[in-house]
N, C-alpha and C positions, 0 to 999 in steps of 0.2 A: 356625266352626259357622254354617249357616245360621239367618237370623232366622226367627221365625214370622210367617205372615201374617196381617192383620187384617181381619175378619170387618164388612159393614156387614150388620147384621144387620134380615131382617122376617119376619114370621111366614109366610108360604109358607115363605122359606129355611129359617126352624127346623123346620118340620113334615117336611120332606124329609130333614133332617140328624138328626134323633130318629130317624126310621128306619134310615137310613143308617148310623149310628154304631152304633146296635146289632147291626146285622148284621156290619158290620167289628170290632165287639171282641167279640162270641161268636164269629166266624170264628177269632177268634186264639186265643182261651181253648180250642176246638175241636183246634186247630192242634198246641197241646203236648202233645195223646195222641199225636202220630206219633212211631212207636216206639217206643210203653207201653202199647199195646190189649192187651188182657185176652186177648186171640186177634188170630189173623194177619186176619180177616176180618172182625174190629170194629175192627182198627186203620186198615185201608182205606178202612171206611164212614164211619170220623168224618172221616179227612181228605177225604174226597170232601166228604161234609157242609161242611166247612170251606172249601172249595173252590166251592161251591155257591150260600154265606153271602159271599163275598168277590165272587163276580161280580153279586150284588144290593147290594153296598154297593158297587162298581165303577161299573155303572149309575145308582145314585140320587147318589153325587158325583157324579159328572161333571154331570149336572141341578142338583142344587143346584149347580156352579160356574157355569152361564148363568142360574141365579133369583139369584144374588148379583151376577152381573156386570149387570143391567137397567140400563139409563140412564145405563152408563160405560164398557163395552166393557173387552173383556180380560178373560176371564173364567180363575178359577181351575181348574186340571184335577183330576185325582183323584187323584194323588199330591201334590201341596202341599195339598190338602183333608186325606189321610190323615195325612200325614210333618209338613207345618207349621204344623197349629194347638197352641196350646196347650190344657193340660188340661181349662180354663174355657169353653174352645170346643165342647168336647165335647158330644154331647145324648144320648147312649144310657141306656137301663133300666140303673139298678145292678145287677141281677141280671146280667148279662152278666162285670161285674168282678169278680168274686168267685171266689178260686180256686178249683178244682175237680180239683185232682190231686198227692195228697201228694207229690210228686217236686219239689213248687215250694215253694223254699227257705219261699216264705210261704202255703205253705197248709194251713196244722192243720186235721185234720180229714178233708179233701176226698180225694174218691174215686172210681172208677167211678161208682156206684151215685147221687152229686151230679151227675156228670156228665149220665147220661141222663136223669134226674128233672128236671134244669134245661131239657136238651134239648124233652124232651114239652112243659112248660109254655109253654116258647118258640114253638116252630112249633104248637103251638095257635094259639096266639093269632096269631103269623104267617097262616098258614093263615086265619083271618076278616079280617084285616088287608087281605092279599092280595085277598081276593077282590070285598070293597068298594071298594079302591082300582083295583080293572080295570074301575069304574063312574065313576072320576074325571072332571073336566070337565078337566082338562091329559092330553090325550091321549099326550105323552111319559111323564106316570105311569102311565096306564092299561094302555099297553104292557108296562111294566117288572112291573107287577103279575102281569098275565095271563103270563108264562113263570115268576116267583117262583111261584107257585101252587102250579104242578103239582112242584116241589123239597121246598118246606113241605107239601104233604101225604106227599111221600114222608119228609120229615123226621117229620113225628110219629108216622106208621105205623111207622116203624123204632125210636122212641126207648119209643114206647106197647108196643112190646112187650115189650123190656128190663125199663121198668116191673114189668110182668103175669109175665115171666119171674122178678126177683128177689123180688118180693112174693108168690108163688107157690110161691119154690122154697125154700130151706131155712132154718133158723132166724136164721142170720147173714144171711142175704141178705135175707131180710123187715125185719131189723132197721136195715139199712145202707139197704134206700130208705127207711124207715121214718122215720129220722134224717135224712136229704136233703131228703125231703119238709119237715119242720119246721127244717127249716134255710134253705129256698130260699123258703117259703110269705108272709115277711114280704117278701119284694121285692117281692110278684107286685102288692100293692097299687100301687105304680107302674104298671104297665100301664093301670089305667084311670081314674088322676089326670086331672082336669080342668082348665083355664084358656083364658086368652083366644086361645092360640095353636093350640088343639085349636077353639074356637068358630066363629074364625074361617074355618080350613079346611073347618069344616063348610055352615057360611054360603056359601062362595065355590064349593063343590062339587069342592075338592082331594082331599078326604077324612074319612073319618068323626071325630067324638071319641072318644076309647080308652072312654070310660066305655060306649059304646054297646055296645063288643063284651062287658060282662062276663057276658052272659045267656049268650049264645053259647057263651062260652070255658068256662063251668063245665061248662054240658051237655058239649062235647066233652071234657072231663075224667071226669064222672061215669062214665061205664062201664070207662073205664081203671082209676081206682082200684077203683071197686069188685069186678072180675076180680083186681085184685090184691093185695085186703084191705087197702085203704088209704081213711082219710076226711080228707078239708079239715080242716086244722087251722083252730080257732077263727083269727076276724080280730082283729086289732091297731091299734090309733093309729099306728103307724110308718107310713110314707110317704116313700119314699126319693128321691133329688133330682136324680139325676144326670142325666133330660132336662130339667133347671133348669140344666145344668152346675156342679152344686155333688155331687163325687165321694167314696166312698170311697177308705179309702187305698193301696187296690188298684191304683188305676188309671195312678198314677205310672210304680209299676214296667212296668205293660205299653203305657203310651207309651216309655218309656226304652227296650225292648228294639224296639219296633217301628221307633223314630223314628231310630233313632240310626247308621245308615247314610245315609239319606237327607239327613240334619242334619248329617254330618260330611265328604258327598261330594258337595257339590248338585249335583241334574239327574246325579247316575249312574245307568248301565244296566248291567243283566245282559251 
């Protein structure tokens, strides 16, 4: 089995790799509806979605592997980025780990209806993420921003409607986002967690701190739910850690299933 590689870690790299990571493990978590959409026509658009979420976490490894290679040469690519870090390496939103489709041996619970509700929240916030970060002062992020953009708005227009669809449409179905919603609502507090590694980028002109986007992110929520007879559940002390790389227990299993060709076959190709 290959080793994993080791991480010389600074806070540019981590502000890149938070992003990064989250797009690559809701890609995945996205990835497991192929072949269980609800219809032939939403089983396509998640995986396109999924598809969509994988070539922006494609693009921002490969960047964070030349912000980690600075001043030693040799930089890592996006597959040893993906395949060989370990779990603690990670920096993605815990919402992203958390299953969302009863079909998964470990996901009590999880449903469509978790699915798209996670989806909205996400490319919201994506969506303002994006569009501050195509103002960045590292012009290779600014690029990656400004084409993610135009994907994340098509991501929440499509996931915003589901929302307004099931919240709209019949007793179970109101009930099932209804449930999603206050299921998914305590991660969302991570998105606009603060520290020195969100200050810093802010200071250097990499990018903004999460906390800035949270005016933003509600307005573009407030009319969704409220079309779909739905309000923010009250906030909580919870604060979830996983772009601290400290994970739920979720996220074992979907390095295990992600990693474990790459770890058992180094450097093989399709």
């Amino acid at each position: 089995m290959t080793a994993s590689i080791t991480i010389r870690w600074t806070p540019p790299l981590e502000y890149v790799l938070r992003i990064a990571d989250t797009c690559l493990i809701h890609a995945q978590r996205l990835a497991e509806w192929c072949g269980h959409g609800p219809v032939l026509e939403e089983d396509i658009a998640l995986t396109n979605m999924a598809l969509d979420l994988i070539g922006q976490a494609r693009a921002l490894l490969t960047h964070a592997g030349r912000l980690e290679a600075q001043g030693r040469g040799g930089a890592f690519d996006e597959d040893q980025l993906a395949f060989l870090r370990d779990e603690c390496d990670f920096r993605n939103l815990t919402l992203v780990e958390q299953p969302m489709r009863k079909a998964s041996a470990h996901a009590p619970g999880g449903d469509f209806a978790d699915t798209v509700l996670r989806n909205f929240l996400l490319a919201s916030w994506l969506k303002l993420l994006w569009e501050r970060l195509a103002q960045s002062a590292d012009a290779e992020l600014a690029g990656i921003a400004a084409k993610a953009l135009k994907e994340a708005r098509y991501h929440q227009e499509h996931a915003g409607g589901w929302v307004v669809r099931l919240g709209d449409g019949t007793a179970e179905s109101a009930a099932r986002i209804g449930a999603a919603l206050d299921r998914a609502w305590p991660y969302t507090a991570e998105m606009f967690a603060h520290d020195a590694v969100d200050a810093q980028a802010q200071e250097a002109g990499l990018g903004p701190e999460r906390r800035a986007l949270r005016a933003a992110w509600e307005a573009e929520l407030a009319p969704v739910l409220a079309e779909a007879g739905l309000a923010p559940p009250a906030a909580t002390p919870f604060v979830s850690t996983g772009t601290l790389g400290r994970h739920s227990e979720h996220m074992g299993f979907i390095l295990a299933e992600m990693q474990v060709l790459q770890r058992a076959h180094p450097g093989g190709r399709w």
